[in-house]
VEXZA-388416 format. One record per atom (N, C-alpha, C, CB): z, x, y; residue in three letters. Coordinates in steps of 0.02 Angstrom, whole numbers, plus 32768, in hexadecimal, padded with zeros to 4 digits. Each point is the difference from the previous one (the first is absolute). Glycine has a CB too. Layout:
% residues N
PT     up   east   north   resn
PT      Z      X       Y    Ala
...
***
This chain:
% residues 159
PT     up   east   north   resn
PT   7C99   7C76    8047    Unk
PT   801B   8006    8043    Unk
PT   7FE9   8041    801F    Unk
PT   8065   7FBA    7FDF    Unk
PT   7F8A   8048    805C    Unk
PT   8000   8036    8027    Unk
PT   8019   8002    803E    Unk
PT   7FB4   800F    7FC7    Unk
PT   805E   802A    8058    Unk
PT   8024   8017    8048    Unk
PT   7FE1   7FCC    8028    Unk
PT   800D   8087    7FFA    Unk
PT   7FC0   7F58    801E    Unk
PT   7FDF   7FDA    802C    Unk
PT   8045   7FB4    7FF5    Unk
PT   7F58   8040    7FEF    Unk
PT   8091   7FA3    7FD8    Unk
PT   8031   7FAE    7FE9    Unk
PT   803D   801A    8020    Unk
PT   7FD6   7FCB    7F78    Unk
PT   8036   8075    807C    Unk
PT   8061   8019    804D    Unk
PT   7FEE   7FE7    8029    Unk
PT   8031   8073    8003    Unk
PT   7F9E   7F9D    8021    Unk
PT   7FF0   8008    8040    Unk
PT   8011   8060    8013    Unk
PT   8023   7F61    801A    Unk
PT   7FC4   80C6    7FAF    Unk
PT   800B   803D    801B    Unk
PT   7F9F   8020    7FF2    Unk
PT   80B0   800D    7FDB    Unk
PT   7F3E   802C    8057    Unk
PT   7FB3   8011    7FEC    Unk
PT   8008   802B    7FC6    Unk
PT   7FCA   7FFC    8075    Unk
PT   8009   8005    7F68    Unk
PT   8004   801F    7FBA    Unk
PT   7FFB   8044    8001    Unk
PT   7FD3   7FA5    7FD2    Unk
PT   7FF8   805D    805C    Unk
PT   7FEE   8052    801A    Unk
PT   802E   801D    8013    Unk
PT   7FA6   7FF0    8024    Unk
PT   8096   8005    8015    Unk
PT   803C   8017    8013    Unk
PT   802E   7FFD    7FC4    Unk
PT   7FEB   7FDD    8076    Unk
PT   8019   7FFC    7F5E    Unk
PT   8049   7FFB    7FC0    Unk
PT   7FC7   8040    7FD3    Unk
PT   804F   7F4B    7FEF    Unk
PT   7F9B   80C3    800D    Unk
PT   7FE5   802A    7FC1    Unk
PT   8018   803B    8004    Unk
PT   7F9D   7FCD    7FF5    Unk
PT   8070   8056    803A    Unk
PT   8023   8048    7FE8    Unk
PT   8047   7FEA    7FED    Unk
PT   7FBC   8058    8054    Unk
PT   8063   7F76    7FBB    Unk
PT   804A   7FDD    7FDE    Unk
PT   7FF6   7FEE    7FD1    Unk
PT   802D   7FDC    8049    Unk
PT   7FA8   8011    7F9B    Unk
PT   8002   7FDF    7FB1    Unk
PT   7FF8   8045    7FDA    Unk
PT   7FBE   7F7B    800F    Unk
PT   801D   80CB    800E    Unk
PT   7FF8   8036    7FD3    Unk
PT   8036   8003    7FFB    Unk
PT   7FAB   8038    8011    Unk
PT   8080   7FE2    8027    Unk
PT   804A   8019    800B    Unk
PT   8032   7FE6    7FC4    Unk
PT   7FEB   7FFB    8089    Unk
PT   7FF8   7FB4    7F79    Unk
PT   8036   7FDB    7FDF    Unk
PT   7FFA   8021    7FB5    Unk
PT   7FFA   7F86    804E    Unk
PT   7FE3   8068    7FAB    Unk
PT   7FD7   8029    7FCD    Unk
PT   802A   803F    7FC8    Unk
PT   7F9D   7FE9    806A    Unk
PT   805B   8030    7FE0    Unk
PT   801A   805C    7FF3    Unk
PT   804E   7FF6    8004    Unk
PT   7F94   8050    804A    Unk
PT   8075   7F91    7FCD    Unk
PT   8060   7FED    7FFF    Unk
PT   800F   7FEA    7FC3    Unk
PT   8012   7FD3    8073    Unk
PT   7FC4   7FFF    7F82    Unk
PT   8015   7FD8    7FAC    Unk
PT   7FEC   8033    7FD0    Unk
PT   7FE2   7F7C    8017    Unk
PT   8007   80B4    7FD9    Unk
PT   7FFF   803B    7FCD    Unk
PT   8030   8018    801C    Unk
PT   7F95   8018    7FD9    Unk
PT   8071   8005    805B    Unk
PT   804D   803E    8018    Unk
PT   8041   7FCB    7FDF    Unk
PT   7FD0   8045    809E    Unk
PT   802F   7F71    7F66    Unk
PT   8022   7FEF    7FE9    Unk
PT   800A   7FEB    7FB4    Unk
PT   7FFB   7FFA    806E    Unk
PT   7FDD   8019    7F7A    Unk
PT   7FF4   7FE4    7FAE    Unk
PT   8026   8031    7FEE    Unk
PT   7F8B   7FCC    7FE8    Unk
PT   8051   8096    802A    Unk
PT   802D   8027    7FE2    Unk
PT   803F   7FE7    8030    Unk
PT   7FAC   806C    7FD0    Unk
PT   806F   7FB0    8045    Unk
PT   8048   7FF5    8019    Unk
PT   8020   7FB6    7FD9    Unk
PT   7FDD   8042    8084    Unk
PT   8003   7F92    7F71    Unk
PT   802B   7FD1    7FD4    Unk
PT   801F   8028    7FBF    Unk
PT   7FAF   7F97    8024    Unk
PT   8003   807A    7FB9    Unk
PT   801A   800B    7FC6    Unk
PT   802F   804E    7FE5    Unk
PT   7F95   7FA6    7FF7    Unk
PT   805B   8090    805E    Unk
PT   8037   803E    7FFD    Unk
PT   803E   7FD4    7FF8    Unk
PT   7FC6   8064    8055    Unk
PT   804E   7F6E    7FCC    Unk
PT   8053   7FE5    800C    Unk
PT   800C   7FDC    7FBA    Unk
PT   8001   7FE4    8090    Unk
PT   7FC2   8010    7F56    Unk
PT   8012   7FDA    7FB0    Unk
PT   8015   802E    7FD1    Unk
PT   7FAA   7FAF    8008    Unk
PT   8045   809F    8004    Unk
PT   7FEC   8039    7FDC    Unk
PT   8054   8007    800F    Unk
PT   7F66   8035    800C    Unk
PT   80AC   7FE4    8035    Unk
PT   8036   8013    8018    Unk
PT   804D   7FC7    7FD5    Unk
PT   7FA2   8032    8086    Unk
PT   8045   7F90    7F86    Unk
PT   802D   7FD6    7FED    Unk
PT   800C   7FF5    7FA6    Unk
PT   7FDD   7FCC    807F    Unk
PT   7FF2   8052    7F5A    Unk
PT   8004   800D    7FB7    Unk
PT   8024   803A    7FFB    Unk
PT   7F9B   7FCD    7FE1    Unk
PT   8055   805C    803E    Unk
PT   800E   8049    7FE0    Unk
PT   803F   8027    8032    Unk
PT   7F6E   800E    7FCF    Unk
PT   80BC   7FD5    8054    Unk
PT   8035   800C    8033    Unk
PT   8038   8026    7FD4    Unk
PT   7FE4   7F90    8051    Unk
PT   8037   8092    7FB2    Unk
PT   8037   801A    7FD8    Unk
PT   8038   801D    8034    Unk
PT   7FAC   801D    7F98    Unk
PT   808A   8000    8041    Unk
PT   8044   801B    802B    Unk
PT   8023   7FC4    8039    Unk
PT   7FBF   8087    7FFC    Unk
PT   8065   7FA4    8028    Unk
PT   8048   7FF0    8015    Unk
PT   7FDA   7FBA    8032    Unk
PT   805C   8096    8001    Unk
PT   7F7A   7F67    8010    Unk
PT   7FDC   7FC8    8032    Unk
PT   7FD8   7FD7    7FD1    Unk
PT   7FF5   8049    806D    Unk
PT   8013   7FA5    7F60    Unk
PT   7FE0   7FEC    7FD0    Unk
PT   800C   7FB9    800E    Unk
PT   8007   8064    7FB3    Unk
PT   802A   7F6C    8045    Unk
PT   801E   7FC3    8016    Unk
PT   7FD5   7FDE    804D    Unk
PT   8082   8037    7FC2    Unk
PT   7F88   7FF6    8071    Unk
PT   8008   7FF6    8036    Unk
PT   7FA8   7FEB    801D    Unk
PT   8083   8054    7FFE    Unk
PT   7F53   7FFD    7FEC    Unk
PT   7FC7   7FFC    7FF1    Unk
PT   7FC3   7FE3    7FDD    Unk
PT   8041   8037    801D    Unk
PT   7FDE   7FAD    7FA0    Unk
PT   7FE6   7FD0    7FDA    Unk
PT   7FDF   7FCC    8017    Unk
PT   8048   801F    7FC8    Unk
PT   8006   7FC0    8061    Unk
PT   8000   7FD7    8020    Unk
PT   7FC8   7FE9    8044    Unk
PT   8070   8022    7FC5    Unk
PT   7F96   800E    804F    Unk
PT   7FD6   8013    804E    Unk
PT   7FB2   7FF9    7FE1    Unk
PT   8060   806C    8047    Unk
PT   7F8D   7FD3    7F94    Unk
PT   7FA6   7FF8    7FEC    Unk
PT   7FFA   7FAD    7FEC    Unk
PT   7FE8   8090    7FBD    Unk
PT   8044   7F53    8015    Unk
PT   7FF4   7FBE    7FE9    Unk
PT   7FE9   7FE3    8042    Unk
PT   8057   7FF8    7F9A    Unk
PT   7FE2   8000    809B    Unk
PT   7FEE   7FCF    8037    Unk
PT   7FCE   801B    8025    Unk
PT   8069   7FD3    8008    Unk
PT   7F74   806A    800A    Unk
PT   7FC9   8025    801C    Unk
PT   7FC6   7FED    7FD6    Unk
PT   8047   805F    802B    Unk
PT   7FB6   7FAD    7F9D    Unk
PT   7FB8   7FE3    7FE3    Unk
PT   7FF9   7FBA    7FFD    Unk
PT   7FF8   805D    7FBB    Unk
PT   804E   7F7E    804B    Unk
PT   7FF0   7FC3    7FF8    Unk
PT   7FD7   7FE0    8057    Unk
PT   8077   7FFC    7F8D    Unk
PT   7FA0   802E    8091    Unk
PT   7FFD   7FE2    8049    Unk
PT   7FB6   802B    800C    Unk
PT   8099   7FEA    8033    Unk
PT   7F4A   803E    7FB0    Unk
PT   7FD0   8037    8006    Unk
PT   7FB3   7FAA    7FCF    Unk
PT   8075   80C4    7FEF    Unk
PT   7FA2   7F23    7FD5    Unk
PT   7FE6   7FDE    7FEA    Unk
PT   7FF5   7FC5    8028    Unk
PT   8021   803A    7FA8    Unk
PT   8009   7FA7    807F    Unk
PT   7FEE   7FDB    801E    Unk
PT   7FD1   8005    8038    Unk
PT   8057   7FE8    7FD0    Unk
PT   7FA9   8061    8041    Unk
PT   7FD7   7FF7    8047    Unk
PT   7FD6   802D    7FF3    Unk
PT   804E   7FDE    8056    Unk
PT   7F87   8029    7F5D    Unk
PT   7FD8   801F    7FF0    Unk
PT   7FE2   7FBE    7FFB    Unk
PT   8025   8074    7FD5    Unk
PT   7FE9   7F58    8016    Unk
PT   7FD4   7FAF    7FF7    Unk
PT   7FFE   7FED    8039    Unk
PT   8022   7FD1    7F9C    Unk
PT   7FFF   8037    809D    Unk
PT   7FEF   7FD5    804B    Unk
PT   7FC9   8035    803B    Unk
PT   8098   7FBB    7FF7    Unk
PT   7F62   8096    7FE1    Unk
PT   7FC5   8012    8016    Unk
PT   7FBD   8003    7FD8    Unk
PT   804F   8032    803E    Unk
PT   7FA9   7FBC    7F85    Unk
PT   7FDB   7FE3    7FD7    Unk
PT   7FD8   7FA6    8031    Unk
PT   8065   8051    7F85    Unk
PT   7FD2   7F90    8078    Unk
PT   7FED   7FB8    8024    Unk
PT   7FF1   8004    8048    Unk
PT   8049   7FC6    7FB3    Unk
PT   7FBB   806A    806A    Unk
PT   7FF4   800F    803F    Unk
PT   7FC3   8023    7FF9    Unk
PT   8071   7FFF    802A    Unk
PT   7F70   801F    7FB0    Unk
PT   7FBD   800C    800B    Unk
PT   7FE2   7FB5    7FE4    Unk
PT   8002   8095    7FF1    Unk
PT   7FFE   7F69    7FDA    Unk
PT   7FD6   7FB3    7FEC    Unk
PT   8013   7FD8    804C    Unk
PT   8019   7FF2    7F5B    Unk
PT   800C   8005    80B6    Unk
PT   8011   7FCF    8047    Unk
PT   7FC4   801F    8038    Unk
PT   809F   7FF1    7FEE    Unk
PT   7F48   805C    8003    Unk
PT   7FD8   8002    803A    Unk
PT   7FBE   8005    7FE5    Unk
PT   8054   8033    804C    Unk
PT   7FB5   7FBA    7F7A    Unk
PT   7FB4   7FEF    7FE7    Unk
PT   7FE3   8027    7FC8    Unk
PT   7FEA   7FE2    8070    Unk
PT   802F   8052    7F7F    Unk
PT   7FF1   8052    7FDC    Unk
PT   8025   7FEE    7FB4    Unk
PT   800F   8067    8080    Unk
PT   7FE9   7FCA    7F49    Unk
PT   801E   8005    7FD9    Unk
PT   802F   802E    7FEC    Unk
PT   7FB5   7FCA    7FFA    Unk
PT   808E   802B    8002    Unk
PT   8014   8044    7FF7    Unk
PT   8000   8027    7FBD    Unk
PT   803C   7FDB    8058    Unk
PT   7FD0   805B    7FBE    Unk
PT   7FF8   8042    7FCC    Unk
PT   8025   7FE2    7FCA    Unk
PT   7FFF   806F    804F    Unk
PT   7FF5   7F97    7F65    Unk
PT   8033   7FEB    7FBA    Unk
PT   7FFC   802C    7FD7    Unk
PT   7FF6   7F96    7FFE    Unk
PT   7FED   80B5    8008    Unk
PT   7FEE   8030    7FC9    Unk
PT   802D   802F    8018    Unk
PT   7F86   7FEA    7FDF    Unk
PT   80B8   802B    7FF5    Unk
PT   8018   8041    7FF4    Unk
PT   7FCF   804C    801C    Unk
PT   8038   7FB0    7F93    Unk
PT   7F8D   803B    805D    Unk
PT   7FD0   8048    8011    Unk
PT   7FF8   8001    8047    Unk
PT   7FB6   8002    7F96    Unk
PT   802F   7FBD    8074    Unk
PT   801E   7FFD    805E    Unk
PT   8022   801F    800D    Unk
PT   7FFF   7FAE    8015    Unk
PT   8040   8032    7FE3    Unk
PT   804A   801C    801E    Unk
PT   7FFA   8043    7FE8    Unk
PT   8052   7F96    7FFB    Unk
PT   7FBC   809D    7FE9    Unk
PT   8007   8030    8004    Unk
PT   7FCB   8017    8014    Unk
PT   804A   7FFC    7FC4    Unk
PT   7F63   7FFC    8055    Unk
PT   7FDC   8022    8023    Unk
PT   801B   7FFD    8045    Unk
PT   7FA4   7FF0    7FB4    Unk
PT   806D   7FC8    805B    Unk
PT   8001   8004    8049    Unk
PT   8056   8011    7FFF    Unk
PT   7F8B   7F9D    802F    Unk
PT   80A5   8066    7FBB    Unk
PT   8045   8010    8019    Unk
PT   8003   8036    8027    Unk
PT   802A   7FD4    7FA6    Unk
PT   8005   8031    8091    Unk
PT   8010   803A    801A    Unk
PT   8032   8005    7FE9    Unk
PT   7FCD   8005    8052    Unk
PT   8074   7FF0    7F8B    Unk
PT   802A   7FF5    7FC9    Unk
PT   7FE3   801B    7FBE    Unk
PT   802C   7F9C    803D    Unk
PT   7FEA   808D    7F9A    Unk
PT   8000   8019    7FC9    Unk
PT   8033   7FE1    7FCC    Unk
PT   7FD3   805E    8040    Unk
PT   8003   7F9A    7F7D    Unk
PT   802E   8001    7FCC    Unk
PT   802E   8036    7FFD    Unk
PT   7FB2   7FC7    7FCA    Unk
PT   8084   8025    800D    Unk
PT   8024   8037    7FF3    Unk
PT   802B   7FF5    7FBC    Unk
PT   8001   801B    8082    Unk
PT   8010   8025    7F4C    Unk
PT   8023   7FE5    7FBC    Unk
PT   8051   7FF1    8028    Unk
PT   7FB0   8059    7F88    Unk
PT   8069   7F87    8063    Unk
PT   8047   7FE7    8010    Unk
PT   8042   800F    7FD4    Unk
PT   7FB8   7FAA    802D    Unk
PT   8012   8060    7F8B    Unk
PT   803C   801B    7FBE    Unk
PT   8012   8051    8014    Unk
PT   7FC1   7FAD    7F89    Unk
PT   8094   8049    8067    Unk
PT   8009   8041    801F    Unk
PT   8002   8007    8037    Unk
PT   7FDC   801F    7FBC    Unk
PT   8020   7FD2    8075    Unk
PT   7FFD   7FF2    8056    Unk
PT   8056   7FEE    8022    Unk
PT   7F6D   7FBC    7FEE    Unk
PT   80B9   8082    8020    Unk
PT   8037   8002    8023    Unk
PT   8007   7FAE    801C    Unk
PT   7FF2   808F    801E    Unk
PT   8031   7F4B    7FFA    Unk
PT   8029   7FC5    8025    Unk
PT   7FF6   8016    803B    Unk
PT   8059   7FDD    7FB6    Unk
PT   7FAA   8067    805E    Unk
PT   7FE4   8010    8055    Unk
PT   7FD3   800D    8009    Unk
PT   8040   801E    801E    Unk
PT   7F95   7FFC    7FB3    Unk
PT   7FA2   8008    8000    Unk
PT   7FEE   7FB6    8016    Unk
PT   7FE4   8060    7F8C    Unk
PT   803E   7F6D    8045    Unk
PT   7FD7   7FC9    7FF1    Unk
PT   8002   7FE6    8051    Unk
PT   801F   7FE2    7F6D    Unk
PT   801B   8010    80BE    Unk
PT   8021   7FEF    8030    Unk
PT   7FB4   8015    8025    Unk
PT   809A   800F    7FEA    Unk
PT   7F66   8039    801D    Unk
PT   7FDF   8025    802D    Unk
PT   7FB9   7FE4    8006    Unk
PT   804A   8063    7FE6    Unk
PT   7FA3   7FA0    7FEA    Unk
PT   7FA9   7FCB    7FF1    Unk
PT   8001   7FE2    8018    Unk
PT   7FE2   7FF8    7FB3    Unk
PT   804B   7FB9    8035    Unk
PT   8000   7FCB    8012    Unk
PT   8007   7FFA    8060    Unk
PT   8030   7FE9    7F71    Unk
PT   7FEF   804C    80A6    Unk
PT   7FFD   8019    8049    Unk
PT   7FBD   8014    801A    Unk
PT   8070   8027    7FEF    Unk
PT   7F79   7FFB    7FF8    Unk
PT   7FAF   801C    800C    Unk
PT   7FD2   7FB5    7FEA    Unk
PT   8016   809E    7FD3    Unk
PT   7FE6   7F59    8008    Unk
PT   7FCC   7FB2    7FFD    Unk
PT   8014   7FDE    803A    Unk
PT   7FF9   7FE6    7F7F    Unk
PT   804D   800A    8090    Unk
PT   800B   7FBE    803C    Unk
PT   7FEE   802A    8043    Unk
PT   8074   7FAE    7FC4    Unk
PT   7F94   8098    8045    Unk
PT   7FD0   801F    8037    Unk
PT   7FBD   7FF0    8000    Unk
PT   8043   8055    7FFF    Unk
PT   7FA6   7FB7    7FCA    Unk
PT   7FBC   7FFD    8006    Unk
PT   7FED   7FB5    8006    Unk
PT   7FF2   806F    7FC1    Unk
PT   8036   7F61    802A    Unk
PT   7FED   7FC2    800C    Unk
PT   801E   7FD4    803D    Unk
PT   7FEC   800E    7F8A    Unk
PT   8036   800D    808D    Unk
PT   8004   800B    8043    Unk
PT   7FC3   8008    803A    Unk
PT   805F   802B    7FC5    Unk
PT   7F86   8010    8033    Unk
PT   7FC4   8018    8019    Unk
PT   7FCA   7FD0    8001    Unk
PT   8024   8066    7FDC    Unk
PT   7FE4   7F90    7FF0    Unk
PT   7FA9   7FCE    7FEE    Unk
PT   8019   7FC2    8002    Unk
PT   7FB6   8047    7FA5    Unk
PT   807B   7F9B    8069    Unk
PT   801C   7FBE    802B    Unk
PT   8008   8006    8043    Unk
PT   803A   7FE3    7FA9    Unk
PT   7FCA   8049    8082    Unk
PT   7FE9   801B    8042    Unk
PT   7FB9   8003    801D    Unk
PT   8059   803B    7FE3    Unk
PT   7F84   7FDD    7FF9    Unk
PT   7FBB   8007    7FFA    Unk
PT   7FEF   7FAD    7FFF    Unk
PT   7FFA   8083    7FBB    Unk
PT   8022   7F68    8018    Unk
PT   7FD2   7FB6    7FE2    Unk
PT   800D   7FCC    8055    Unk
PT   802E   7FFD    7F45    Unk
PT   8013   801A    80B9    Unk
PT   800E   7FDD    8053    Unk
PT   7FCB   7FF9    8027    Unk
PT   8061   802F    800A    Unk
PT   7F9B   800D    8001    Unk
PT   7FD0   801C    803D    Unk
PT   7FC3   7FE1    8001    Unk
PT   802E   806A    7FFD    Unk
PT   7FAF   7F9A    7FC2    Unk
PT   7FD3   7FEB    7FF3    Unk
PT   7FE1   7FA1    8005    Unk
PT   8026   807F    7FC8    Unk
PT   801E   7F67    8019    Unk
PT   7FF6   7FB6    7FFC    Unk
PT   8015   7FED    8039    Unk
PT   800B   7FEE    7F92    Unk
PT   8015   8034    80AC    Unk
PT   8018   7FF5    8046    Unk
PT   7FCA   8006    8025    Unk
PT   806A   8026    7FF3    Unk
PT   7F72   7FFF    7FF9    Unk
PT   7FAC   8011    801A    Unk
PT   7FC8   7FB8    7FF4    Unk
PT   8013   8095    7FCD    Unk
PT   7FEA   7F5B    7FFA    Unk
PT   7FEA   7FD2    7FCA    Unk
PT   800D   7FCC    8011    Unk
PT   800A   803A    7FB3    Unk
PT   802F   7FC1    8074    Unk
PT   802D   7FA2    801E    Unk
PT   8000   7FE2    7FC1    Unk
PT   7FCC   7FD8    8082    Unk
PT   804C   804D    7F54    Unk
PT   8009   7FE5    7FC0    Unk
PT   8069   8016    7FFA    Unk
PT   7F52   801C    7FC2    Unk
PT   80D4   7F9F    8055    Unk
PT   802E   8005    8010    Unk
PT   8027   7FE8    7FB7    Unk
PT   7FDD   7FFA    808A    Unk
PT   8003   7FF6    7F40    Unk
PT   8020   7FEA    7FD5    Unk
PT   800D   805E    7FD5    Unk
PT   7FC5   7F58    8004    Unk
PT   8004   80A2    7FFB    Unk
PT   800D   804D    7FD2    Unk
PT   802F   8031    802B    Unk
PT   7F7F   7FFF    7FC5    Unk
PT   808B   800C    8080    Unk
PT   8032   8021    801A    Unk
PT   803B   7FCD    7FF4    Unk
PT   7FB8   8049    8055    Unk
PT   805C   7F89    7FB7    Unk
PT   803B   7FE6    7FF0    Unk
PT   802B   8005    7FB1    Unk
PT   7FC5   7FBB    805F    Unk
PT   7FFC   804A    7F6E    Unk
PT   8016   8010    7FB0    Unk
PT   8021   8046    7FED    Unk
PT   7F9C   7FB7    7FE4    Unk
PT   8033   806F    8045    Unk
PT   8007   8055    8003    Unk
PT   8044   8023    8022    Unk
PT   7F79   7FFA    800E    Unk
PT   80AD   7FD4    8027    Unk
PT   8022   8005    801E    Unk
PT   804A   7FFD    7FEA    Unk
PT   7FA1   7FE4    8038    Unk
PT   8044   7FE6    7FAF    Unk
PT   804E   7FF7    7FCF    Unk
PT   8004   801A    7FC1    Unk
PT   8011   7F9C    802F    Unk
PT   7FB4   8089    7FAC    Unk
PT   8005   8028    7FBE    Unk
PT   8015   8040    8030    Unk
PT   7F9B   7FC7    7F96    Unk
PT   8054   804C    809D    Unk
PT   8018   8041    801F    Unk
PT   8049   7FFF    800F    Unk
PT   7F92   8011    8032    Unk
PT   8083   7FC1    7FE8    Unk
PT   803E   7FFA    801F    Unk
PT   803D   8010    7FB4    Unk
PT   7FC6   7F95    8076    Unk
PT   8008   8047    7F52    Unk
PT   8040   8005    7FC7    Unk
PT   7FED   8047    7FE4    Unk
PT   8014   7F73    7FD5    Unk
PT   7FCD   80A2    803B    Unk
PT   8001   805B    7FDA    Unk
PT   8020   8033    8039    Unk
PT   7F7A   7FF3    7FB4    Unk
PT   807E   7FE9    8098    Unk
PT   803D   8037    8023    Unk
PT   8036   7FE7    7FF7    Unk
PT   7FCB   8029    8055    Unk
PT   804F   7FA9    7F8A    Unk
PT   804D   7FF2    801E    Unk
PT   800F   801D    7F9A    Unk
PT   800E   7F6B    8092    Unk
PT   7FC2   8091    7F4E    Unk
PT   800B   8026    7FC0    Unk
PT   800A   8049    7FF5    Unk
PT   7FC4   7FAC    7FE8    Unk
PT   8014   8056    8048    Unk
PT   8006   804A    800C    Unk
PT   8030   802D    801D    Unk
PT   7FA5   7FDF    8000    Unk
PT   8078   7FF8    8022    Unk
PT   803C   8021    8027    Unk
PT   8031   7FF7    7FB7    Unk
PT   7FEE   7FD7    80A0    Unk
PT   8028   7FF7    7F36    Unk
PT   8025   7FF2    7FE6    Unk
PT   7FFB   8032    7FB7    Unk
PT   8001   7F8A    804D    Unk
PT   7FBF   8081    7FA8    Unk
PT   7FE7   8035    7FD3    Unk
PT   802A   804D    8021    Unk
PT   7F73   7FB3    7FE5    Unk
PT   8083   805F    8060    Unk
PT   8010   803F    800C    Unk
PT   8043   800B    8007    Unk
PT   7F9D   800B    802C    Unk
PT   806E   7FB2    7FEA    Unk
PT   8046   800F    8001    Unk
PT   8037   8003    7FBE    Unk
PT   7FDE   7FCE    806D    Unk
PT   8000   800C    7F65    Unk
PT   8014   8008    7FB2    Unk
PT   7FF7   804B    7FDC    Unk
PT   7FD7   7F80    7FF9    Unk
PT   7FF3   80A4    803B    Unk
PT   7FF7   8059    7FD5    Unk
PT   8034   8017    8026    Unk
PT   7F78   8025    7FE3    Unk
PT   8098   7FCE    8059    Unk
PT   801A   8038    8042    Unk
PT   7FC5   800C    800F    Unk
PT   8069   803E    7FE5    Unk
PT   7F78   7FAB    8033    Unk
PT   7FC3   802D    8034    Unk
PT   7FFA   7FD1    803B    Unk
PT   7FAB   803D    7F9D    Unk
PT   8059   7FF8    8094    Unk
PT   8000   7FF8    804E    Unk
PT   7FC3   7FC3    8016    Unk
PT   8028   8093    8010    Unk
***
């Protein structure tokens, strides 16, 4: 399959398929920080938190496979190598053992910024592209990391 069988030009979807690309590593690490976070969680938020990374990586896994199928959908292959992802992440690994319950919080805040960003970006881009499927996917993975996010800050106290 390629962008053309859409009905989208290939030449216009190609800086979106990099993008996509570069999102699905930012998101590989960030899956597996919240897997890190959700093993190694300790103290008084321990219950509460557990809980939370479980449903975040689980929901982080799912829409690490629907931007995976969204590049094959525009014709490309996506990235499957660990060495990828951490070349291209703007997201960093990080050790998690030993990692305060409000450190961990705090990360998991900084990745959904940053993936935030580069779901903004991807907008712009596939809005450019008239490639309305990939803004419509991006839209609603964005929408669930701000309304997470508020619920994240408001779980530290932060404004």
């Amino acid at each position: 399959m390629n962008a053309k069988e859409i009905s989208l030009n290939e030449k216009a979807v190609k800086p979106v398929v990099d993008m996509l690309n570069e999102y699905l590593a930012n998101y590989h690490i960030h899956y597996q920080k919240l897997r890190g976070c959700h093993w190694n969680i300790k103290g008084q938020n321990f219950f509460t938190l557990h809980i939370k990374f479980e449903e975040l990586y689980t929901n982080a896994q799912l829409t690490i496979d629907e931007i995976a199928e969204r590049v094959l959908t525009l014709g490309k292959p996506p990235h499957s190598r660990f060495l990828d992802y951490i070349k291209e992440s703007a997201i960093k690994e990080i050790d998690t053992i030993g990692m305060s319950d409000m450190t961990m919080v705090d990360e998991v805040l900084d990745d959904m910024a940053k993936l935030i960003e580069l779901e903004r970006e991807l907008m712009k881009a596939s809005e450019e592209a008239g490639d309305d499927g990939t803004n419509d996917m991006v839209n609603k993975f964005m929408q669930f990391k701000e309304k997470t996010t508020w619920m994240l800050r408001s779980f530290a106290g932060k404004k």
